[in-house]
PDB file of N, H, CA, C and O in Angstrom:
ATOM      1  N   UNK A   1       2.084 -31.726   0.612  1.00  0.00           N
ATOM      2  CA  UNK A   1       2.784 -30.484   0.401  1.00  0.00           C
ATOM      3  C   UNK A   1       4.233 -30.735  -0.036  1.00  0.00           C
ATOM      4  O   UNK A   1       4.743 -29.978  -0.863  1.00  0.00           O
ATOM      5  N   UNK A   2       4.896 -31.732   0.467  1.00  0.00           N
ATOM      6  H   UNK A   2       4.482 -32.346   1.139  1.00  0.00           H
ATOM      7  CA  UNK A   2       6.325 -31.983  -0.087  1.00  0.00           C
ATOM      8  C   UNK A   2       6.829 -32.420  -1.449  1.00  0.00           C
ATOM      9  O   UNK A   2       7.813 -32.194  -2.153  1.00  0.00           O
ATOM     10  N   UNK A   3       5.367 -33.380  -1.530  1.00  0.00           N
ATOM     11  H   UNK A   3       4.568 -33.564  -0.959  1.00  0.00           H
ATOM     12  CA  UNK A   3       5.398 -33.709  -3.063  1.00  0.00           C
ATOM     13  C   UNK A   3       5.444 -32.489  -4.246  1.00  0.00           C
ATOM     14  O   UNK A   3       6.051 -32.301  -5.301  1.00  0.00           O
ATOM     15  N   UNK A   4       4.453 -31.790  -3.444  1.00  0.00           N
ATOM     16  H   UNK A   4       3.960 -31.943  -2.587  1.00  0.00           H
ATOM     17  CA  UNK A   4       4.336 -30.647  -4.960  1.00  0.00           C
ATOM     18  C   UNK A   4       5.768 -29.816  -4.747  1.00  0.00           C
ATOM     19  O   UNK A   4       6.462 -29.517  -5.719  1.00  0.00           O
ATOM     20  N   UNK A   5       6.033 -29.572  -3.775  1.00  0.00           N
ATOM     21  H   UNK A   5       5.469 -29.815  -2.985  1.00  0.00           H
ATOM     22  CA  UNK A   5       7.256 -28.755  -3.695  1.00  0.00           C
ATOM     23  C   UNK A   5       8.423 -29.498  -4.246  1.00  0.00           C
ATOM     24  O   UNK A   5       9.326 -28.796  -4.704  1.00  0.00           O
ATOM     25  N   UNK A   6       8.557 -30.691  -4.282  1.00  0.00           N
ATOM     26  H   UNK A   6       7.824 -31.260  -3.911  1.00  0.00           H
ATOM     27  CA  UNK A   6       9.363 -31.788  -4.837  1.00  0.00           C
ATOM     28  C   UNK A   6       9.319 -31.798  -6.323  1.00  0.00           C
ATOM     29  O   UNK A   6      10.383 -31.783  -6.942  1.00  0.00           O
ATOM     30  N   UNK A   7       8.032 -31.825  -7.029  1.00  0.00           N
ATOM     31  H   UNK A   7       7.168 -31.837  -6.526  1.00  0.00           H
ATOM     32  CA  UNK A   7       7.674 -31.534  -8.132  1.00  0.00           C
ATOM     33  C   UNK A   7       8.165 -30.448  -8.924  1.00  0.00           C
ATOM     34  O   UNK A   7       8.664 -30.484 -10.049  1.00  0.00           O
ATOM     35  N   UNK A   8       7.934 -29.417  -8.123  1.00  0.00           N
ATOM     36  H   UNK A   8       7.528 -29.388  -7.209  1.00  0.00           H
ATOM     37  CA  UNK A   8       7.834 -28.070  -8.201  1.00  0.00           C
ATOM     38  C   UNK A   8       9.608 -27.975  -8.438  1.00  0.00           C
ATOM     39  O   UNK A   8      10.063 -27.292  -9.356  1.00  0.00           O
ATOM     40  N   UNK A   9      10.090 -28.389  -7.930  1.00  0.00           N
ATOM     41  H   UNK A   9       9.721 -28.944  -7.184  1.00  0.00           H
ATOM     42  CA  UNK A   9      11.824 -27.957  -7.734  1.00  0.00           C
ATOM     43  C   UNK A   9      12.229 -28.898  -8.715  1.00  0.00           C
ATOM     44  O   UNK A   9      13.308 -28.542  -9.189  1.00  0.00           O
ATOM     45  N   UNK A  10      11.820 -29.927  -9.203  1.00  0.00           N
ATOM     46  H   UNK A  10      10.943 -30.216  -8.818  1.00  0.00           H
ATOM     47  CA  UNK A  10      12.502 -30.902 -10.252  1.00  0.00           C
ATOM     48  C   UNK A  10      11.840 -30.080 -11.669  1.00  0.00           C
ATOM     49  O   UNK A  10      12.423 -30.252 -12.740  1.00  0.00           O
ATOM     50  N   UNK A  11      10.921 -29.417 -11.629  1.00  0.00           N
ATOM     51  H   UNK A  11      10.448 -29.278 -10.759  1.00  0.00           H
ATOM     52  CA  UNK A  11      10.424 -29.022 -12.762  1.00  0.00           C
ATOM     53  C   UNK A  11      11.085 -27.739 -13.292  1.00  0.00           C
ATOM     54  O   UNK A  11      11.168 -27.380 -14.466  1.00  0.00           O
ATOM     55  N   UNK A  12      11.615 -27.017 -12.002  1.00  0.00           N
ATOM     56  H   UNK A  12      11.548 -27.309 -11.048  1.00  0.00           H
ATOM     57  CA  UNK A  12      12.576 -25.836 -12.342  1.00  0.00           C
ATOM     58  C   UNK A  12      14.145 -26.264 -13.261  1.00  0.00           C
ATOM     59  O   UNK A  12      14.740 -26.040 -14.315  1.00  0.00           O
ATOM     60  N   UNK A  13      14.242 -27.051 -11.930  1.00  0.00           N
ATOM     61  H   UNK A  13      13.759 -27.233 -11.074  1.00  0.00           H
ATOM     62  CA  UNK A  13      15.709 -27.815 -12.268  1.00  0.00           C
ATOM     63  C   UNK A  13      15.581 -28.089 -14.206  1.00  0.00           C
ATOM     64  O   UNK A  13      15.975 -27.425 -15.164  1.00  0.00           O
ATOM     65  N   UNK A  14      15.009 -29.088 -14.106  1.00  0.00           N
ATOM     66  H   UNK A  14      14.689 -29.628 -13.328  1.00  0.00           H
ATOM     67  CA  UNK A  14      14.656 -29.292 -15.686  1.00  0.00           C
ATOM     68  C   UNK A  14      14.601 -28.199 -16.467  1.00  0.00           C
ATOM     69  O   UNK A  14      14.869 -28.269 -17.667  1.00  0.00           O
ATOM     70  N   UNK A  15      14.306 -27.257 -15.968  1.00  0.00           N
ATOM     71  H   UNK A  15      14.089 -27.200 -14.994  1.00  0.00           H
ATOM     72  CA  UNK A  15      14.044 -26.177 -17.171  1.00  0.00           C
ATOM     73  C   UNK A  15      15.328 -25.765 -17.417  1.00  0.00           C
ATOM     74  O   UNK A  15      15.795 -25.971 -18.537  1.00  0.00           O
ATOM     75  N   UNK A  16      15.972 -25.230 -16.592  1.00  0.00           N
ATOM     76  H   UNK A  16      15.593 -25.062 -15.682  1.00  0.00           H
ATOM     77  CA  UNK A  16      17.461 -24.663 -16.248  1.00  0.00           C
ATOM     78  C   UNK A  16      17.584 -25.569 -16.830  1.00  0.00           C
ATOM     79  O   UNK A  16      16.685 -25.557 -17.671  1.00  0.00           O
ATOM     80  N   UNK A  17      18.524 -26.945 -17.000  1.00  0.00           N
ATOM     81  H   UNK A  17      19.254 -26.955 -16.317  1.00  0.00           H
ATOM     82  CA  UNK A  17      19.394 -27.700 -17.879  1.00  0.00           C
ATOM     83  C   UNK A  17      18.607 -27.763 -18.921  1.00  0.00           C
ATOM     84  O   UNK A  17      18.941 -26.785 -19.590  1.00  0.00           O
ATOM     85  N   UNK A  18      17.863 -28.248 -19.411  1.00  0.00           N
ATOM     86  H   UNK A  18      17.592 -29.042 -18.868  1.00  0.00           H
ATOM     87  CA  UNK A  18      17.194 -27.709 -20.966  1.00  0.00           C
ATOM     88  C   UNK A  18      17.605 -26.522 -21.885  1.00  0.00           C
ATOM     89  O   UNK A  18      17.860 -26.466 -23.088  1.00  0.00           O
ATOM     90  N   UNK A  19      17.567 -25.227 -20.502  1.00  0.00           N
ATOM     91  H   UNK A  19      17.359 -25.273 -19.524  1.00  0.00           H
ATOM     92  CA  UNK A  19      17.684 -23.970 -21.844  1.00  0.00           C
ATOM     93  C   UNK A  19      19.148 -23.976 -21.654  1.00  0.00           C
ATOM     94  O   UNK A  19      19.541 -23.750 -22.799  1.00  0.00           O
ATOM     95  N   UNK A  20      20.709 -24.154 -20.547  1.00  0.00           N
ATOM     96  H   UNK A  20      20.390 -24.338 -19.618  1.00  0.00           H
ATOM     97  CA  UNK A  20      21.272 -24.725 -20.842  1.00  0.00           C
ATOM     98  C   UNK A  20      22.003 -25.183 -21.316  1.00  0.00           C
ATOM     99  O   UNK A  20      22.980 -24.535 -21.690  1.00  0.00           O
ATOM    100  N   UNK A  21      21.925 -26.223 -21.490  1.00  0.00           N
ATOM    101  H   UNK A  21      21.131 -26.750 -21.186  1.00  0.00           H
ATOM    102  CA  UNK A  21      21.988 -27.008 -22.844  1.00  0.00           C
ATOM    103  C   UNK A  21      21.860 -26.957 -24.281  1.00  0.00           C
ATOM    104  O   UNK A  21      22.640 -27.387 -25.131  1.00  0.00           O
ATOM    105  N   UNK A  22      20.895 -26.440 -24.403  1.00  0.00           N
ATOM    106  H   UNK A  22      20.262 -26.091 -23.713  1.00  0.00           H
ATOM    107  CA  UNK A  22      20.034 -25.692 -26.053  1.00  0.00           C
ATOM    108  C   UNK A  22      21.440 -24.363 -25.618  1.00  0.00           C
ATOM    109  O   UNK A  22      22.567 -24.740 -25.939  1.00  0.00           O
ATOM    110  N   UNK A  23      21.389 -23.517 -25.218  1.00  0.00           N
ATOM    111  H   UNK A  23      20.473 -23.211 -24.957  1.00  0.00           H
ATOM    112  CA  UNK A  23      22.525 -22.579 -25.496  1.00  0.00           C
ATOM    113  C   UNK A  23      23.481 -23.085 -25.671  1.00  0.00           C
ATOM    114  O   UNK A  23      24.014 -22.857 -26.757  1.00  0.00           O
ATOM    115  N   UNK A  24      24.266 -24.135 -24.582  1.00  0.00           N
ATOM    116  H   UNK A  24      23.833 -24.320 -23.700  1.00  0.00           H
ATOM    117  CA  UNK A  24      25.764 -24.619 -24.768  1.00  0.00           C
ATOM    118  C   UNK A  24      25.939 -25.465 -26.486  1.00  0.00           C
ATOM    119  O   UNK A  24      26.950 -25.539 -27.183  1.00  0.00           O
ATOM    120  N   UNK A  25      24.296 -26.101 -26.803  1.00  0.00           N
ATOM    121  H   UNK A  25      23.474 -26.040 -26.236  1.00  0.00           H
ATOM    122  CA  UNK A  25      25.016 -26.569 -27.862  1.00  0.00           C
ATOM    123  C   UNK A  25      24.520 -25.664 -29.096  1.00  0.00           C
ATOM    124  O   UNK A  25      24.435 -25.955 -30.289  1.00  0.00           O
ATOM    125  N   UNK A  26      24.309 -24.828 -28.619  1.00  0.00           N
ATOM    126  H   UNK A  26      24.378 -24.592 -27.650  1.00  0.00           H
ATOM    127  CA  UNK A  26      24.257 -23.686 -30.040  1.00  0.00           C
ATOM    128  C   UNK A  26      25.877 -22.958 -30.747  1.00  0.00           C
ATOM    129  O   UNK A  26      26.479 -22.668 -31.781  1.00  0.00           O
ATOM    130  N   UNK A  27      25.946 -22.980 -28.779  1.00  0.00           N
ATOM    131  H   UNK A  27      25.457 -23.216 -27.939  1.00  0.00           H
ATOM    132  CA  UNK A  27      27.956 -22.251 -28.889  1.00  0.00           C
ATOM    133  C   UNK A  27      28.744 -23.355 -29.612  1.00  0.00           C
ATOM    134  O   UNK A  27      29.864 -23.026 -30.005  1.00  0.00           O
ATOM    135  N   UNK A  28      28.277 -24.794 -29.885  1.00  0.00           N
ATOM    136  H   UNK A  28      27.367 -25.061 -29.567  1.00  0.00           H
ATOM    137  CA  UNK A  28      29.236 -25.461 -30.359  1.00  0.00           C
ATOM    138  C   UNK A  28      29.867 -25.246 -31.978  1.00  0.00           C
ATOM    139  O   UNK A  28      29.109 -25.700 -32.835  1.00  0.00           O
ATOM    140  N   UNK A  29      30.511 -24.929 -32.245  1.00  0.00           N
ATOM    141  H   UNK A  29      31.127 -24.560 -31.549  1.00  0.00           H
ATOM    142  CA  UNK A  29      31.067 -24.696 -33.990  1.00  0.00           C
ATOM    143  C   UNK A  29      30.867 -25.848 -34.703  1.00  0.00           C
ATOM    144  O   UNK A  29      31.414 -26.852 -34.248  1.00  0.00           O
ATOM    145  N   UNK A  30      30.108 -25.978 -35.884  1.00  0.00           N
ATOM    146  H   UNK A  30      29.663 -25.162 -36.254  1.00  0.00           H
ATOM    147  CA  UNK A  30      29.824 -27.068 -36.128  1.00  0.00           C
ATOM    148  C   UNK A  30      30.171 -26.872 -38.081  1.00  0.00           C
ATOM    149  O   UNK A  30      29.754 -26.002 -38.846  1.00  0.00           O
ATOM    150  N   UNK A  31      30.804 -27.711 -38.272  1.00  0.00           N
ATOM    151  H   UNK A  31      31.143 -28.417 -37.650  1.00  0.00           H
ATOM    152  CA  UNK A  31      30.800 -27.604 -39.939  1.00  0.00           C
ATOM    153  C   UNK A  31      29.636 -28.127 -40.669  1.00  0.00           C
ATOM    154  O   UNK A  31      28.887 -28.893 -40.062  1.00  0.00           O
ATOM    155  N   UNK A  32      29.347 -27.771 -42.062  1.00  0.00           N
ATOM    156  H   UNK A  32      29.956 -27.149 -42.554  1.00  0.00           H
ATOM    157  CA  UNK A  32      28.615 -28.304 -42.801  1.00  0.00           C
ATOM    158  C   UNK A  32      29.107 -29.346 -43.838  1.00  0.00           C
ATOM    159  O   UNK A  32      30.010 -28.776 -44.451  1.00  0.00           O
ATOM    160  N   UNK A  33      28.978 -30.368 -44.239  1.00  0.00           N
ATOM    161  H   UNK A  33      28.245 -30.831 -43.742  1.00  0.00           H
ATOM    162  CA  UNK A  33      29.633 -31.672 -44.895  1.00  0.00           C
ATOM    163  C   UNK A  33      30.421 -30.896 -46.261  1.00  0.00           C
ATOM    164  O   UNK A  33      31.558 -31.150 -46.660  1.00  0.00           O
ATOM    165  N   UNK A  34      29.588 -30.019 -46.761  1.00  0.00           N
ATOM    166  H   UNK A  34      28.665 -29.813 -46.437  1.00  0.00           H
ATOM    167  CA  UNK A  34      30.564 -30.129 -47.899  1.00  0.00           C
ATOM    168  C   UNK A  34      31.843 -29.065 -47.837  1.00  0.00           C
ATOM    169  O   UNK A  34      32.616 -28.949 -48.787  1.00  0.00           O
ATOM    170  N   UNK A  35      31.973 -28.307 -46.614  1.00  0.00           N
ATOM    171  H   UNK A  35      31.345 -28.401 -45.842  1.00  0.00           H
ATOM    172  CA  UNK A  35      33.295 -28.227 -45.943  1.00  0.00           C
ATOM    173  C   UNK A  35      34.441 -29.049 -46.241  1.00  0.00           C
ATOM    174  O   UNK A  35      35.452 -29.026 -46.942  1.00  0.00           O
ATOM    175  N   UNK A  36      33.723 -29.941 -45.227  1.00  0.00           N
ATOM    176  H   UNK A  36      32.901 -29.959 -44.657  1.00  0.00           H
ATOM    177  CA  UNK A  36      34.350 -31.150 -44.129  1.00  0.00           C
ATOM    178  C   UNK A  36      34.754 -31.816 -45.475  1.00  0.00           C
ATOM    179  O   UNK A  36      35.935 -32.161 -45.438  1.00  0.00           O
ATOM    180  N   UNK A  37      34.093 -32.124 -46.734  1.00  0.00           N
ATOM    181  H   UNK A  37      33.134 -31.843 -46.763  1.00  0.00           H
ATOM    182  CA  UNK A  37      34.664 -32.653 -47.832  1.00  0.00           C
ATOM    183  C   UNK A  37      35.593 -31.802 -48.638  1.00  0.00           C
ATOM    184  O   UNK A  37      36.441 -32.204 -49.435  1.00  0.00           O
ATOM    185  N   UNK A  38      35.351 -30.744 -48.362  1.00  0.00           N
ATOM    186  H   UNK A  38      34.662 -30.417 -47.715  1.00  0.00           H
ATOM    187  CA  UNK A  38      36.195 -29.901 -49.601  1.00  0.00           C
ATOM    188  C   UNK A  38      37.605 -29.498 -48.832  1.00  0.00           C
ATOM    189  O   UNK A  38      38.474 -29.001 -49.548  1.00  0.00           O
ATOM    190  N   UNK A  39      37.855 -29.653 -47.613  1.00  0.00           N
ATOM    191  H   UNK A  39      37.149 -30.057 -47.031  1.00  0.00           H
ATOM    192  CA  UNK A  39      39.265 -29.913 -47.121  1.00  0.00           C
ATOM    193  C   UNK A  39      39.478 -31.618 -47.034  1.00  0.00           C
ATOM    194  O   UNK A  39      40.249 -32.079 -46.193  1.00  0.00           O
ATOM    195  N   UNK A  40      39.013 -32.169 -47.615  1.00  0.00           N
ATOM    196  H   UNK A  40      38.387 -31.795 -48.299  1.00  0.00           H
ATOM    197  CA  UNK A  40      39.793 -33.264 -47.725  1.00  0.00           C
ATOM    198  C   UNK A  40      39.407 -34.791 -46.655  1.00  0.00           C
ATOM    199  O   UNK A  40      40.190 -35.718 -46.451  1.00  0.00           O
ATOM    200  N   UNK A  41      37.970 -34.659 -46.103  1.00  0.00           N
ATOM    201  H   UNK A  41      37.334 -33.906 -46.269  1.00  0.00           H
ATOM    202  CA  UNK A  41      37.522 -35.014 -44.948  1.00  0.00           C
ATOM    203  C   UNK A  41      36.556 -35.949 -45.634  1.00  0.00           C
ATOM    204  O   UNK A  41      36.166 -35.851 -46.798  1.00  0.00           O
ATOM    205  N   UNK A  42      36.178 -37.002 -44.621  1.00  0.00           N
ATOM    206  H   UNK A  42      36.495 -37.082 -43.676  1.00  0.00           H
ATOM    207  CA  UNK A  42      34.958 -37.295 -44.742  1.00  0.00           C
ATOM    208  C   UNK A  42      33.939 -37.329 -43.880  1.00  0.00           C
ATOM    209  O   UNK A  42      34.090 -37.043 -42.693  1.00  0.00           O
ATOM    210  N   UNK A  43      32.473 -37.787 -44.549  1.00  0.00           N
ATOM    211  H   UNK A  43      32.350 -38.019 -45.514  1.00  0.00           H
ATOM    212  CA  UNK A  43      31.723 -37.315 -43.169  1.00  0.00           C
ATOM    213  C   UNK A  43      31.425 -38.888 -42.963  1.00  0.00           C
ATOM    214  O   UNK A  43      31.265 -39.707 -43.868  1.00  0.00           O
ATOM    215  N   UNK A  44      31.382 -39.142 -41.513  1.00  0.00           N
ATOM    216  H   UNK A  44      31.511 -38.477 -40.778  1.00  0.00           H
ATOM    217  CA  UNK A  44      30.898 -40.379 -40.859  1.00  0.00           C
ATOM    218  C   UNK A  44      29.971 -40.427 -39.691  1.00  0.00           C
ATOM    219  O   UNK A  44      30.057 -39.392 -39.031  1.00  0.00           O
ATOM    220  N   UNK A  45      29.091 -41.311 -39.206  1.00  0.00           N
ATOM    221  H   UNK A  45      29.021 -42.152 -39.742  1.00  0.00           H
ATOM    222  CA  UNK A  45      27.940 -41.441 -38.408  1.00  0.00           C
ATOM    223  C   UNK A  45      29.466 -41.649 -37.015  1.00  0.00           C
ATOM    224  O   UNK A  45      30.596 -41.944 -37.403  1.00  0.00           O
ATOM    225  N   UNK A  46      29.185 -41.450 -35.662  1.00  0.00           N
ATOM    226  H   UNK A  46      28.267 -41.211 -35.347  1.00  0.00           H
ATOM    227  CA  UNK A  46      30.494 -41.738 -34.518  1.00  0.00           C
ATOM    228  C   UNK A  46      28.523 -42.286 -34.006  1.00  0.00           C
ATOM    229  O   UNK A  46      27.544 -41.569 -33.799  1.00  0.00           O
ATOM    230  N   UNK A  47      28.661 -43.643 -33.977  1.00  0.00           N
ATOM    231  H   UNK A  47      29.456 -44.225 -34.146  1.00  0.00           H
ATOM    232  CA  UNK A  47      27.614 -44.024 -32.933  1.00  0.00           C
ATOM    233  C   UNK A  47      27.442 -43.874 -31.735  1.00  0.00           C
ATOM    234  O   UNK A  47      26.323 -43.662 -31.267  1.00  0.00           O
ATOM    235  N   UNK A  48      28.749 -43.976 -30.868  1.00  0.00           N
ATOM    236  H   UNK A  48      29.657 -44.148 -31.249  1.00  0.00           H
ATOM    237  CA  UNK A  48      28.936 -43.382 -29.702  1.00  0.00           C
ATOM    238  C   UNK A  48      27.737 -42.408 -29.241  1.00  0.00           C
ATOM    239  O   UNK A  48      26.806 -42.667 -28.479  1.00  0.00           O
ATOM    240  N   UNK A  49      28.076 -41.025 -30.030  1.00  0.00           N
ATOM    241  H   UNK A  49      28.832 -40.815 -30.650  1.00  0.00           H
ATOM    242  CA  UNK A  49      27.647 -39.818 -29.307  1.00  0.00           C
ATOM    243  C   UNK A  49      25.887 -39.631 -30.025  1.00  0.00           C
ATOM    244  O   UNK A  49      24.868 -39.113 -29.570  1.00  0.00           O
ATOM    245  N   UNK A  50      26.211 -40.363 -31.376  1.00  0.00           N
ATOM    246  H   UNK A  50      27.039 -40.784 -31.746  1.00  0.00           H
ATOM    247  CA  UNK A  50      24.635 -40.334 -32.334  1.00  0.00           C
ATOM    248  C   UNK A  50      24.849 -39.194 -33.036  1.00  0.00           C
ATOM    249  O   UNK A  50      23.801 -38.702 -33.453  1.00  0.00           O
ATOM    250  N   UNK A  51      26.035 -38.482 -33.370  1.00  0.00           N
ATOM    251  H   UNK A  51      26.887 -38.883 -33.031  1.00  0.00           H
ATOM    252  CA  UNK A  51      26.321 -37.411 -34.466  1.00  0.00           C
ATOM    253  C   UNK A  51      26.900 -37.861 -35.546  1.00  0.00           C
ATOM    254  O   UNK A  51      27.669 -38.822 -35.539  1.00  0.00           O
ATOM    255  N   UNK A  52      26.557 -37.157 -36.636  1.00  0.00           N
ATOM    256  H   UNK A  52      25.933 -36.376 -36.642  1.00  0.00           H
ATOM    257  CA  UNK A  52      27.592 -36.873 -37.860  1.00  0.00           C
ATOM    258  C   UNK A  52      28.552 -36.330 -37.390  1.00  0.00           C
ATOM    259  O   UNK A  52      28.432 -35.541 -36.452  1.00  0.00           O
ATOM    260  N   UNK A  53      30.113 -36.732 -38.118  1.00  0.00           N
ATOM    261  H   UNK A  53      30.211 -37.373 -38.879  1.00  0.00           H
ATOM    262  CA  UNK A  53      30.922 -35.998 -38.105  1.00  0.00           C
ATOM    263  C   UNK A  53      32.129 -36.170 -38.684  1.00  0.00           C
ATOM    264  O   UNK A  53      32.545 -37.292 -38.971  1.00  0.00           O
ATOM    265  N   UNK A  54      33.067 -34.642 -38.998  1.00  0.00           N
ATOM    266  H   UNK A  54      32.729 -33.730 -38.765  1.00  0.00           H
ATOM    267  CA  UNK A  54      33.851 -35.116 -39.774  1.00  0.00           C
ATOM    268  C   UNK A  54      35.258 -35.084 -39.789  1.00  0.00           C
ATOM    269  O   UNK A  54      35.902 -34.072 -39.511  1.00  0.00           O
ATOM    270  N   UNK A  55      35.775 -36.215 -40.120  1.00  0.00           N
ATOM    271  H   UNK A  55      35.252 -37.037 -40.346  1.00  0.00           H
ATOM    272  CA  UNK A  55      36.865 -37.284 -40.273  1.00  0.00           C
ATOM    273  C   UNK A  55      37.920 -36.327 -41.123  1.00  0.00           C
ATOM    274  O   UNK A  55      37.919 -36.040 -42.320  1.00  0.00           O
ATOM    275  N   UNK A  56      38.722 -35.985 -40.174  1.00  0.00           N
ATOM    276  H   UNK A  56      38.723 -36.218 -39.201  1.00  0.00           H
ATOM    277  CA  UNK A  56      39.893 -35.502 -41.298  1.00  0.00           C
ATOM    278  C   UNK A  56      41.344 -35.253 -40.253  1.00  0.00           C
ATOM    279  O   UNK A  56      41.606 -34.204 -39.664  1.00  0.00           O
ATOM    280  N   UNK A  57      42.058 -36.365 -40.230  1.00  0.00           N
ATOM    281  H   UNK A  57      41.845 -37.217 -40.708  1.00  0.00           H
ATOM    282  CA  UNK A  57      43.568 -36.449 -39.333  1.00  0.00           C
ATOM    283  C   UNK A  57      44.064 -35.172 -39.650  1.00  0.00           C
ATOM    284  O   UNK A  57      44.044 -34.533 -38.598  1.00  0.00           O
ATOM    285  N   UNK A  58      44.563 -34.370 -40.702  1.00  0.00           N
ATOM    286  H   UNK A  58      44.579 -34.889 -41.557  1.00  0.00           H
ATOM    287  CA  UNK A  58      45.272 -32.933 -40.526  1.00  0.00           C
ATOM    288  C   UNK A  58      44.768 -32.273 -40.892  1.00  0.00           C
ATOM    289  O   UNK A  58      45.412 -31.456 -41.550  1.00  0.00           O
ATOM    290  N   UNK A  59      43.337 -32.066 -40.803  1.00  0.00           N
ATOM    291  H   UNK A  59      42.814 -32.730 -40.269  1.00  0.00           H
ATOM    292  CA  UNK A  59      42.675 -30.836 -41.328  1.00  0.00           C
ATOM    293  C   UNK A  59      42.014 -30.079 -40.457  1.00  0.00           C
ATOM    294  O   UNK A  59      41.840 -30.588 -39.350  1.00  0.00           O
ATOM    295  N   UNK A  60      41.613 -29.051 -40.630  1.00  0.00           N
ATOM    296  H   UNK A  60      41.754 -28.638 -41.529  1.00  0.00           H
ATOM    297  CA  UNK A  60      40.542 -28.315 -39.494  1.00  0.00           C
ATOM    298  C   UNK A  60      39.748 -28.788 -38.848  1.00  0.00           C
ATOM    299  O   UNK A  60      39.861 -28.649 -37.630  1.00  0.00           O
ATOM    300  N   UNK A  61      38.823 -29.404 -39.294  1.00  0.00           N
ATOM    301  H   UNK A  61      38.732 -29.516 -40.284  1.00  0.00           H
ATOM    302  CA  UNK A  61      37.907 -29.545 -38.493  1.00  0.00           C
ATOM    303  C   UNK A  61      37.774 -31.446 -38.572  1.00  0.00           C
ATOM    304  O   UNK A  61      36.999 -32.073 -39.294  1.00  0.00           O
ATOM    305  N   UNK A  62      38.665 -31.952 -37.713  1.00  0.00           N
ATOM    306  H   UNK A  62      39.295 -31.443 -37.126  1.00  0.00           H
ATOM    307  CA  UNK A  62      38.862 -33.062 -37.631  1.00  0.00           C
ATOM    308  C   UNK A  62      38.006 -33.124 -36.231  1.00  0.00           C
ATOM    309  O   UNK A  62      38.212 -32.286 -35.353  1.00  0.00           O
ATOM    310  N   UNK A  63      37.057 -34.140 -36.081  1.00  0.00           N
ATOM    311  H   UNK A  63      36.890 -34.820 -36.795  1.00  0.00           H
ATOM    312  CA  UNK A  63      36.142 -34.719 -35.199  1.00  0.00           C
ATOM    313  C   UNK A  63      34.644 -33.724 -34.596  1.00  0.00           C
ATOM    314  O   UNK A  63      33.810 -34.079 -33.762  1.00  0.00           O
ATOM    315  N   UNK A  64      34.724 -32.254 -35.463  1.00  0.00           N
ATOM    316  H   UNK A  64      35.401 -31.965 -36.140  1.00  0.00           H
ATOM    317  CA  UNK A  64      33.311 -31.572 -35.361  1.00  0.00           C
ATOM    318  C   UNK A  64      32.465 -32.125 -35.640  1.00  0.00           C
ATOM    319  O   UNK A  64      32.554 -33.215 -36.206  1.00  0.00           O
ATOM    320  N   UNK A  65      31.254 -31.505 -35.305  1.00  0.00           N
ATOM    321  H   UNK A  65      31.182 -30.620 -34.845  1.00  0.00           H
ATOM    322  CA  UNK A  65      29.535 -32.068 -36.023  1.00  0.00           C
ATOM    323  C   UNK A  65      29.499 -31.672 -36.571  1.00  0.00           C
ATOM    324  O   UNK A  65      29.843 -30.490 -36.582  1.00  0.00           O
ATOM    325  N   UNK A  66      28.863 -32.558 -37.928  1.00  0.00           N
ATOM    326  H   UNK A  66      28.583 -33.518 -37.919  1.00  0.00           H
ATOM    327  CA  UNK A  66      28.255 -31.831 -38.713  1.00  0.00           C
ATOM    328  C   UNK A  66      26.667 -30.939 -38.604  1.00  0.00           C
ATOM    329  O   UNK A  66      25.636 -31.282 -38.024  1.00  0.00           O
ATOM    330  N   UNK A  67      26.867 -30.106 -39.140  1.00  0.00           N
ATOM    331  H   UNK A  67      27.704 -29.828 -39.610  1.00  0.00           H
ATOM    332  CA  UNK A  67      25.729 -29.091 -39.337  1.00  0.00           C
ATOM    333  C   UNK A  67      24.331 -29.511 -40.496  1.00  0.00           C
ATOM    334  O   UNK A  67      23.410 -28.713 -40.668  1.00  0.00           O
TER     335      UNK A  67
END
């Protein structure tokens, strides 16, 4: 009985951070490259996080994802 209830509560949990998540990163603002190029940017892989993104010291959207 503890197991399934154990189950049972990790499977909720999971759901909750899943949807989440999928919302929080919907709210994120994300540019599309030829933006990010047409102010003057470029787009680069940041291995770190496993996103595109784009590169621009005084421009808008310096360190967003790309879209």
């Amino acid at each position: 009985m503890r197991t399934r209830l154990l189950g049972l509560t990790a499977v909720v949990v999971l759901a909750v951070l899943g949807a989440t998540g999928a919302a929080a990163q919907s709210a994120v603002p994300a540019v599309d490259a030829q933006t990010c190029v047409a102010h003057r940017g470029t787009v680069e892989y940041d291995s770190a996080s496993g996103l595109w993104i784009c590169v621009n010291p005084d421009g808008p959207y310096d360190g967003e994802s790309i879209n």
